[in-house]
C-alpha positions in Angstrom: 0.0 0.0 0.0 1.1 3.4 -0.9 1.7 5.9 1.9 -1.3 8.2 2.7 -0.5 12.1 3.1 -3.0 12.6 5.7 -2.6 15.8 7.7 0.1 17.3 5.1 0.1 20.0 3.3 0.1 19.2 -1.1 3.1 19.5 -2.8 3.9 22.7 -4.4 4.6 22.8 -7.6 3.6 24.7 -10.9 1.0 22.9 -13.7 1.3 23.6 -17.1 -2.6 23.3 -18.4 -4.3 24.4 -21.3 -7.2 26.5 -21.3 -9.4 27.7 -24.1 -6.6 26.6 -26.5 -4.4 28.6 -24.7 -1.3 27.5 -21.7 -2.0 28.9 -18.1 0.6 27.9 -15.3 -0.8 27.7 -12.2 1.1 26.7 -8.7 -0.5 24.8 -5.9 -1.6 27.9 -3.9 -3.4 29.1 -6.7 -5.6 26.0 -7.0 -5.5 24.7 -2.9 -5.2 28.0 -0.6 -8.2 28.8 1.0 -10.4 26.1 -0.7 -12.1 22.8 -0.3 -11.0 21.0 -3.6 -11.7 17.0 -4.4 -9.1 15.9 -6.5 -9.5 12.6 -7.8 -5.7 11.0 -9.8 -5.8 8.1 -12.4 -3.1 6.2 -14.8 -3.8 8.1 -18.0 -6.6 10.1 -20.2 -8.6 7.8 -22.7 -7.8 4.9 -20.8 -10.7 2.2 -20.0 -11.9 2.5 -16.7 -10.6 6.5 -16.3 -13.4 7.3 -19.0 -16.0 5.1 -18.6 -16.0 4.7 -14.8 -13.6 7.1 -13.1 -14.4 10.7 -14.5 -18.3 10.3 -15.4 -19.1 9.6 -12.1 -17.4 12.4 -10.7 -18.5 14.8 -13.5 -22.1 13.7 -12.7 -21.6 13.9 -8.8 -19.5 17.7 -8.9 -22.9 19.4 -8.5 -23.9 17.5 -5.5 -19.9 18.2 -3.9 -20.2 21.6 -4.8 -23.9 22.1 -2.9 -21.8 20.0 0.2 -18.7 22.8 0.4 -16.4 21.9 -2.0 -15.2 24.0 -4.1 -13.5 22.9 -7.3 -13.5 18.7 -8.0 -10.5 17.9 -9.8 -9.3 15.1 -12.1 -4.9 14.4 -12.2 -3.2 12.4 -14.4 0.5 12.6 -15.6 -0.4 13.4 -19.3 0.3 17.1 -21.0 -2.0 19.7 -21.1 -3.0 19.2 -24.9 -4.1 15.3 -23.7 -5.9 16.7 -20.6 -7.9 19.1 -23.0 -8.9 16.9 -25.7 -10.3 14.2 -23.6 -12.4 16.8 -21.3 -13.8 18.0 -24.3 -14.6 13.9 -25.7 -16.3 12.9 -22.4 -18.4 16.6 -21.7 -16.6 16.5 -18.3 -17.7 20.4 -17.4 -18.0 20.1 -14.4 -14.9 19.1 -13.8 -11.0 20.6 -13.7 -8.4 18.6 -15.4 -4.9 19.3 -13.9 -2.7 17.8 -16.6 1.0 16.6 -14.4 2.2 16.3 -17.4 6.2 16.1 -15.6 4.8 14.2 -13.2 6.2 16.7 -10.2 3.0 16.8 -8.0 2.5 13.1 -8.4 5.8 12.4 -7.4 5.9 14.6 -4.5 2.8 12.8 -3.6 4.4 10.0 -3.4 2.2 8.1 -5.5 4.4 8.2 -9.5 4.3 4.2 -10.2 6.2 2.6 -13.2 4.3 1.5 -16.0 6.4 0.2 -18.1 5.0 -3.2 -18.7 2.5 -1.3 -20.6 4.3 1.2 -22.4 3.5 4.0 -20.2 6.2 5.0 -18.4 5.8 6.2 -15.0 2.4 7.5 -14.3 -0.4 8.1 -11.4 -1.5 5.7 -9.2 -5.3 5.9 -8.4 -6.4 7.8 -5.7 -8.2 10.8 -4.5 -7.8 13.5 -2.0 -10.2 15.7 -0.1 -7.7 19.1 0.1 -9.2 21.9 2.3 -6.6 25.3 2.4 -4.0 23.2 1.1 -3.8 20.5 3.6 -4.9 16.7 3.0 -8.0 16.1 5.2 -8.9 12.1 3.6 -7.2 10.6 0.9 -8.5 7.1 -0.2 -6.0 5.1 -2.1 -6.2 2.6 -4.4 -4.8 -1.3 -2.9 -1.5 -2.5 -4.0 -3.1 -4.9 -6.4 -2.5 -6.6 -9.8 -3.5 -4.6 -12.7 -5.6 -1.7 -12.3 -8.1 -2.2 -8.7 -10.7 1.1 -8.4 -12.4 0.3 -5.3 -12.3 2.9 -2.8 -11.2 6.3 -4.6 -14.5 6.5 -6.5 -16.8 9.7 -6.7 -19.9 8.0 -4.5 -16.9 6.6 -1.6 -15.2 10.2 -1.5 -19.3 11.6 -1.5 -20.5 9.1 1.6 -16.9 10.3 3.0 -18.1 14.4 3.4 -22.1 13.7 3.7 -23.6 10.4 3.9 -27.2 11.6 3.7 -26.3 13.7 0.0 -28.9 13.4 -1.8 -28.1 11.7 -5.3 -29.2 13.1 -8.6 -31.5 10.5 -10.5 -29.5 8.7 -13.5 -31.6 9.7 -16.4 -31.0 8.7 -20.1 -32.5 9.6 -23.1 -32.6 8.3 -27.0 -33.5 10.6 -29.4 -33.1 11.6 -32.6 -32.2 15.3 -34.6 -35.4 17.2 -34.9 -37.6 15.3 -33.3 -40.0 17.4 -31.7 -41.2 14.9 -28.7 -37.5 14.6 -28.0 -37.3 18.2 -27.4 -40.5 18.6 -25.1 -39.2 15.5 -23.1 -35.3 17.5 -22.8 -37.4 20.6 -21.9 -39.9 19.0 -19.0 -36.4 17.1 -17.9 -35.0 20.7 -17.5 -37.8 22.9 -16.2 -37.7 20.0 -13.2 -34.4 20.7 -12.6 -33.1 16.9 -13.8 -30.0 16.5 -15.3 -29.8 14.0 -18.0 -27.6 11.6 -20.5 -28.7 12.0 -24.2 -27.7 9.0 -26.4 -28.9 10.4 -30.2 -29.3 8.0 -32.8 -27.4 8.1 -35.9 -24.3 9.4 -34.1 -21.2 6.6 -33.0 -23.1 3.7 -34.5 -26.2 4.0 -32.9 -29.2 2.8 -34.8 -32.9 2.1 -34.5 -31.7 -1.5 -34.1 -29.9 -0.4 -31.1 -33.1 1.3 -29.7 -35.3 -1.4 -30.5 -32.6 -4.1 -29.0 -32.5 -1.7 -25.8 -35.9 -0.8 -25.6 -38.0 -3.1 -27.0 -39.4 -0.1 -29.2 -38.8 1.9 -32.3 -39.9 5.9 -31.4 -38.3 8.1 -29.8 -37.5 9.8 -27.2 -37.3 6.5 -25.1 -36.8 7.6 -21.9 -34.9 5.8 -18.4 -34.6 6.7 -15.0 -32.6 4.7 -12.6 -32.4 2.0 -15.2 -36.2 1.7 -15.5 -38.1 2.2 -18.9 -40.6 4.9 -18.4 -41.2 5.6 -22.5 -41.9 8.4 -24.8 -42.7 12.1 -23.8 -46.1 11.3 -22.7 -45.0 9.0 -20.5 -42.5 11.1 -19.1 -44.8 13.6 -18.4 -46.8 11.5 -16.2 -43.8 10.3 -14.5 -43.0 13.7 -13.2 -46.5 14.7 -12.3 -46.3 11.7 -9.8 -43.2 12.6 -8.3 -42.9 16.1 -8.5 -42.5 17.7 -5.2 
C-alpha cells in the first residue's frame, strides 16, 4: 500500500494546463489556498476505466460536492495539457477541472508516481483521491496494491459518503432521441424545467441505430426515456412520471 498524506500540506509545484486553447501555469496555492478541492488522480486520459468509470461519475456527482462545500473537483493524471484538453472535451466533463501533471512533479511529490512500463506508459499516477481543504490533505482514499488496475475505494460516490452520507443523489436519467424530433425536445425541456439533469444517447451518431433502440428498448420511437435503469417511455409517459413525483 502506498503511503497516505494525511494531515500534510500538497506539494507545491507549478502545472502547465491548457485553457481555451491557450497555456495557463498555475502553482498549488493558486488552485488549494483557502479552498475545499476533491481531486480525484488516475493512470492516464482515454484509458478504459478512467473514461467510462472514473471521470463520469465524478463529473455527474460535482454538482452535488459543490452544494456540500467543495469547491472545485478535480481530475490528475500525468499526461500534457493538450491530452488533458482533448479528452475533457470527448467525455463533456464540465464540471470538472483537469490538472494535466504532465512532468509528473505533483505526483511524485505525492508519493504516489508508479512505473508503468510493462504497458508502455512510463511512469504514471497511481489511483487515488484527495479531499484538500486550504491546502492540507484532510482524507485521501488510495487505491490497494493490487494486480492490474483495482478502483475500489477512490470513486466519486466513496469520497461523497466520505463528506455527507445523507447527499442526496441526482436521478441517473438517459434519453434516445433523434435530430429534430420534436417529442425529444419537449421531453429534454420537461427534464430541464424540473431541474433533472440527463444523458442523451442520439441516434445516428457513434453507431447508434434504431436497431440499437429497438434491442434496448423493445421499441422503435423516440424519445425513449430511463430513469434509474427503469423504462418509463416516450414524452407522454414522461410527463406522467413527473406529475407523480414532483415535489
Amino acid at each position: 500500500m502506498l503511503a497516505s498524506r494525511e494531515g500534510q500540506q500538497v506539494p507545491q509545484v507549478t502545472f502547465r494546463i491548457r485553457r481555451d486553447n491557450q497555456w495557463v501555469s498555475l502553482t498549488s496555492d493558486e488552485i488549494f489556498k483557502g479552498r475545499s478541492v476533491v481531486l480525484f488522480a488516475l493512470p492516464g486520459a482515454f484509458t478504459p476505466t478512467c473514461s467510462s468509470s472514473h471521470l463520469p461519475r465524478y463529473n455527474e456527482l460535482a454538482p452535488v460536492f459543490k452544494a456540500n462545500g467543495v469547491d472545485e473537483v478535480m481530475c490528475l493524471a500525468v499526461n500534457d495539457g493538450f491530452v488533458m484538453e482533448s479528452w475533457g472535451q470527448d467525455l463533456q466533463a464540465d464540471n470538472l477541472f483537469l490538472l494535466a501533471d504532465g512532468n509528473g512533479d505533483f505526483t511524485d511529490g505525492m508519493g504516489m508516481l508508479v512505473n508503468k512500463r510493462d504497458l508502455g506508459f512510463g511512469k504514471r499516477s497511481w489511483r487515488y483521491s484527495m479531499l484538500v481543504r486550504n491546502g492540507v490533505i484532510e482524507k485521501q482514499f488510495i487505491e490497494p496494491d493490487l494486480p492490474g488496475d483495482p478502483f475500489e475505494v477512490s470513486d466519486a460516490d466513496t469520497m461523497l459518503r466520505y463528506i455527507n452520507a445523507q447527499a442526496e443523489l441526482p436521478k441517473r436519467i438517459s434519453l434516445f432521441t433523434k435530430p429534430g424530433c420534436p417529442h425529444c425536445s419537449r421531453a429534454k425541456q420537461r427534464l430541464q424545467e424540473h431541474g433533472l439533469r440527463f444523458e442523451e444517447i442520439p441516434l445516428g451518431q457513434r453507431g447508434l441505430t434504431y436497431s440499437s433502440l429497438a434491442a434496448v428498448t423493445g421499441r422503435g420511437t423516440t424519445p425513449q426515456v430511463f430513469i434509474e435503469g427503469e423504462l418509463i417511455g416516450g414524452a407522454d409517459e414522461l410527463e406522467q412520471w413527473l406529475e407523480q413525483h414532483s415535489p
